[in-house]
C-alpha positions in Angstrom: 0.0 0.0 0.0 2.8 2.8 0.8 4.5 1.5 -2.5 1.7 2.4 -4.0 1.4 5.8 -2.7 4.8 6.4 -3.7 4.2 5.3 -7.1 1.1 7.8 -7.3 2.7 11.0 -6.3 5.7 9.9 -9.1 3.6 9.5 -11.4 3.4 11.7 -14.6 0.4 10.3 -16.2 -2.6 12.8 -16.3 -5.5 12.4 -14.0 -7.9 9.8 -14.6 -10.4 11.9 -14.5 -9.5 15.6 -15.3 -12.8 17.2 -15.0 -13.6 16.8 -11.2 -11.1 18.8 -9.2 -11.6 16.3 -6.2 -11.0 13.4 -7.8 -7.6 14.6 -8.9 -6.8 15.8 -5.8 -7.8 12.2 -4.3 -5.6 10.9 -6.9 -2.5 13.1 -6.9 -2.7 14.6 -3.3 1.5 16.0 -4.1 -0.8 18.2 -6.9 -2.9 19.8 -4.1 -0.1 20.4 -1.9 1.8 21.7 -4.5 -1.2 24.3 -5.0 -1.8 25.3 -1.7 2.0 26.1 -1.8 1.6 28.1 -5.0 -2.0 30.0 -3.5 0.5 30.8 -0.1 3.3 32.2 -2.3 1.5 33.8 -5.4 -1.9 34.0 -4.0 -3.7 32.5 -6.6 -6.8 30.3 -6.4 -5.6 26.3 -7.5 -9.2 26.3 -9.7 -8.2 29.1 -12.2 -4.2 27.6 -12.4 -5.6 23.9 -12.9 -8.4 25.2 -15.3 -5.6 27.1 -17.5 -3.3 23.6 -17.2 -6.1 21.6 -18.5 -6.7 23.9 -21.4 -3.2 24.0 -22.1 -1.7 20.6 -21.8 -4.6 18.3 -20.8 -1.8 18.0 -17.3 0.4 16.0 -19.7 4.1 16.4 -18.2 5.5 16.6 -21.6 3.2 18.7 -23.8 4.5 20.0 -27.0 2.7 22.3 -29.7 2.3 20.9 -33.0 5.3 20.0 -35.8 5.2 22.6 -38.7 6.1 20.8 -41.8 8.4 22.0 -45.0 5.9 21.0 -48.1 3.6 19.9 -45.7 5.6 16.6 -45.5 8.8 16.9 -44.0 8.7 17.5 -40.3 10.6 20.9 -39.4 10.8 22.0 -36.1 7.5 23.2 -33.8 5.1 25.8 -34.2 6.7 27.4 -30.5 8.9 26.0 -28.0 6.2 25.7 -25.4 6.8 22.8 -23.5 5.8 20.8 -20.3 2.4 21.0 -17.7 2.4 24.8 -18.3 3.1 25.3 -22.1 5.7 27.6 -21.1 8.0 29.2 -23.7 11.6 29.2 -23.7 12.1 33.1 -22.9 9.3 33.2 -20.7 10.6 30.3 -18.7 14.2 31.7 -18.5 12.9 34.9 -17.4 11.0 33.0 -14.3 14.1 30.8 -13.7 16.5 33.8 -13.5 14.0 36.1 -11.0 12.9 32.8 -8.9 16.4 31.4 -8.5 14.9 28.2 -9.7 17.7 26.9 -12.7 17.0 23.2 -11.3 13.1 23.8 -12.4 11.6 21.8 -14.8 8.3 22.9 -16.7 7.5 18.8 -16.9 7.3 19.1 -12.9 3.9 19.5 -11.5 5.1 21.5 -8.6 7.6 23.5 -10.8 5.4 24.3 -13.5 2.2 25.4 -10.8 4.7 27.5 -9.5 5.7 29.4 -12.9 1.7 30.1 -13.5 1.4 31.1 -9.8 4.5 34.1 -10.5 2.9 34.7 -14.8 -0.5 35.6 -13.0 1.0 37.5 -10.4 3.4 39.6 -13.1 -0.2 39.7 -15.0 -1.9 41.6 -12.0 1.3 43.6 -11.7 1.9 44.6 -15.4 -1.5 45.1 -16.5 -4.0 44.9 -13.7 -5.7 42.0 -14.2 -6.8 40.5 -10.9 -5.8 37.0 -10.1 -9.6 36.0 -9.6 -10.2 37.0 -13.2 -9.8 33.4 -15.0 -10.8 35.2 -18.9 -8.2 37.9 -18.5 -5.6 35.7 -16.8 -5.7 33.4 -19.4 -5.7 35.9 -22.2 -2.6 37.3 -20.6 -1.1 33.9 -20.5 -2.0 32.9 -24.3 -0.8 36.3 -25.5 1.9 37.4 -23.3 1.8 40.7 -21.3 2.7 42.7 -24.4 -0.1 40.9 -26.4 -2.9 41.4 -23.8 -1.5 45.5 -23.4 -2.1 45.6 -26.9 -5.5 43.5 -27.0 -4.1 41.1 -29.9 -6.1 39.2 -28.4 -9.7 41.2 -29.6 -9.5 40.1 -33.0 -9.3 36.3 -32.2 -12.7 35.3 -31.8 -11.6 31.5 -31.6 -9.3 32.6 -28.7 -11.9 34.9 -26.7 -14.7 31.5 -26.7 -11.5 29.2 -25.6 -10.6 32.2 -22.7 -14.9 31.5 -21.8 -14.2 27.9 -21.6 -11.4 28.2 -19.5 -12.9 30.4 -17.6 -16.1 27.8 -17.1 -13.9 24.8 -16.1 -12.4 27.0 -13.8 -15.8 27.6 -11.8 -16.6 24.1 -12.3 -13.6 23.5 -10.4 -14.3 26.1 -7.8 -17.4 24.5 -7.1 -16.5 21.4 -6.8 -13.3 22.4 -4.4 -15.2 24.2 -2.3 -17.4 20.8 -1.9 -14.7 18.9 -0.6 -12.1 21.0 0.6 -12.6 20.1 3.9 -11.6 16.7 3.5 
């Protein structure tokens, strides 16, 4: 039984069931932890961070965006270098490595990578107001960058404003249903 345990909180494999908040929580209690850290540090609520992970990697450790192709046959490189539970790009990662004093961090580590969109929604509310309760502006920010959302790049995107509501509906889903059994 404590094998077991051990093997659960190592485990890399997305939730079994990724639309109830508790259940992944009873699954992968090191995730919970890991947010509560985050919400002390960064206070940011763990329904809006797990809401934007879902949308973003589906909480697969090693996410990568799609291969463009030369010709549209031969495979050449990927459409960014967004990697990992939080879809993070390379200079956006550094950036958070180099103020965070975190160069062992790795964006395929739960705890790591809740961390990173715990200090990008905080430097969201800092750069351009956007308060850390505000799921459809925090994830704007995130899709777009802080220069993107200053700039409302993001306006002209109709695809990207209904996937910013649906992030922003799994992310009161989740509320709900943490609020339900955060006590246990």
């Amino acid at each position: 039984m404590a094998l077991a345990a051990l093997v659960g909180c190592a485990s890399t494999a997305p939730p079994s069931s990724p639309g109830n908040l508790c259940e992944i929580f009873a699954e992968k209690p090191s995730w919970h932890k890991a947010l509560l850290e985050v919400q002390e540090k960064w206070r940011v609520p763990p329904q809006i961070i797990m809401a934007m992970m879902y949308q973003e990697s589906s909480f697969r450790h090693d996410a990568r965006p799609p291969k463009n192709y030369l010709l549209g046959i031969i495979p050449w490189g990927r459409v960014s270098s967004a990697y990992g539970y939080p879809q993070a790009k390379d200079e956006v990662w550094s950036d958070y490595l180099k103020q965070n004093d975190r160069f062992m961090a790795s964006r395929s580590d739960f705890s790591d990578a809740v961390d990173f969109m715990g200090w990008y929604m905080d430097k969201s509310q800092k750069i351009n107001g956007v308060s850390k309760w505000d799921t459809y502006a925090q994830y704007l920010n995130y899709h777009e960058g802080w220069g993107g959302y200053s700039r409302q790049s993001h306006q002209s995107k109709t695809w990207l404003l209904n996937v910013a509501q649906k992030v922003k509906n799994r992310a009161d889903t989740y509320g709900r249903q943490y609020m339900a059994c955060k006590p246990s």
